[in-house]
Structures are given as structure tokens and as C-alpha cells.
N, C-alpha and C positions, 0 to 999 in steps of 0.2 A: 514739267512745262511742255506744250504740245509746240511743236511744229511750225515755225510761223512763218512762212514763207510770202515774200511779197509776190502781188496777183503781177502778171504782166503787163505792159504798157500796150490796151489795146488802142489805136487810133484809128482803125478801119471806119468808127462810125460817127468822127466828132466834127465832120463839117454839118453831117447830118443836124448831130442834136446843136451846135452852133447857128445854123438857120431855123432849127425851130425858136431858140431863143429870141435871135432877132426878130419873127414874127410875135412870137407871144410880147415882147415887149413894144413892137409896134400896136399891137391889141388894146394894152396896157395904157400907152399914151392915147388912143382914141377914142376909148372907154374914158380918161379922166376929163379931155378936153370935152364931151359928151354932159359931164356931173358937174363941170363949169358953169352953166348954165341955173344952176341950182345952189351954188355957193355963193357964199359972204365972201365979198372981198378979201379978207385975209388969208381963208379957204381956196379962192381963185391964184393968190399971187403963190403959194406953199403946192400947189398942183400947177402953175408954172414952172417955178424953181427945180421940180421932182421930173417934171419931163422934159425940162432941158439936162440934167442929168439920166436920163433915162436915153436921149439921144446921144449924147457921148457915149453912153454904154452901146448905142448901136454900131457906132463908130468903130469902138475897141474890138467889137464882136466881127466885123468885117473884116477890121483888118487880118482878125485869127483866122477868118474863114478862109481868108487870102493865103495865108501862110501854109495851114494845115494840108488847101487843096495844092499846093507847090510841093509839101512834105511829098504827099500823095504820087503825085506823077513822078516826083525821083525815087519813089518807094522809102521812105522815110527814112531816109538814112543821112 
């Protein structure tokens, strides 16, 4: 059996991809409110529900960004 060594904890770059997430799903919800316009009612209320859940994930994702950039300045320790 080979070698299996776990990769190391790198965090140098996850506020980075943390804000890209929040942008892309900022995207994501203005893209669906966009196709709104184009749904059935039941289709409109199911692309509400999904971007109010999509806002609380924005939510969760700042608060990490918050965290990570704190990690950061104390040099993550």
C-alpha cells in the first residue's frame, strides 16, 4: 500500500475563494430573479425559497470570511 500522507492545511487562499463564492452566488440569485419573469407561479415561489436560502448561505460565507481574515492577521494560529 503506498504512502498516504495527508496534504497540509493550506489557508493562505480561502478568504480569496470565500468571496468568490459570495459573488458567484450573488450571480446566481440575480440570474434567477431575472427568469422570474418567465415562470409560472409555482416556478417563481421555488426560485424565491432557493434564494432566500442562497442568502443565508451568503450570510454563513461572511461570517467565514470574517473569521479566516482574523485567522490571518494572527497568522493562523
Amino acid at each position: 500500500m503506498a504512502n498516504q500522507t495527508p496534504k497540509p492545511d493550506n489557508r493562505l487562499d480561502n478568504v480569496e475563494k470565500l468571496q468568490e463564492m459570495v459573488q458567484n452566488t450573488i450571480e446566481n440569485i440575480e440570474e434567477a430573479q431575472e427568469s422570474m419573469a418567465f415562470s409560472s407561479p409555482d416556478q417563481r415561489e421555488k426560485i424565491k425559497a432557493k434564494n432566500h436560502r442562497r442568502e443565508e448561505s451568503i450570510e454563513s460565507l461572511r461570517q467565514e470570511i470574517r473569521d479566516e481574515s482574523e485567522a490571518r492577521e494572527n497568522g493562523y494560529q
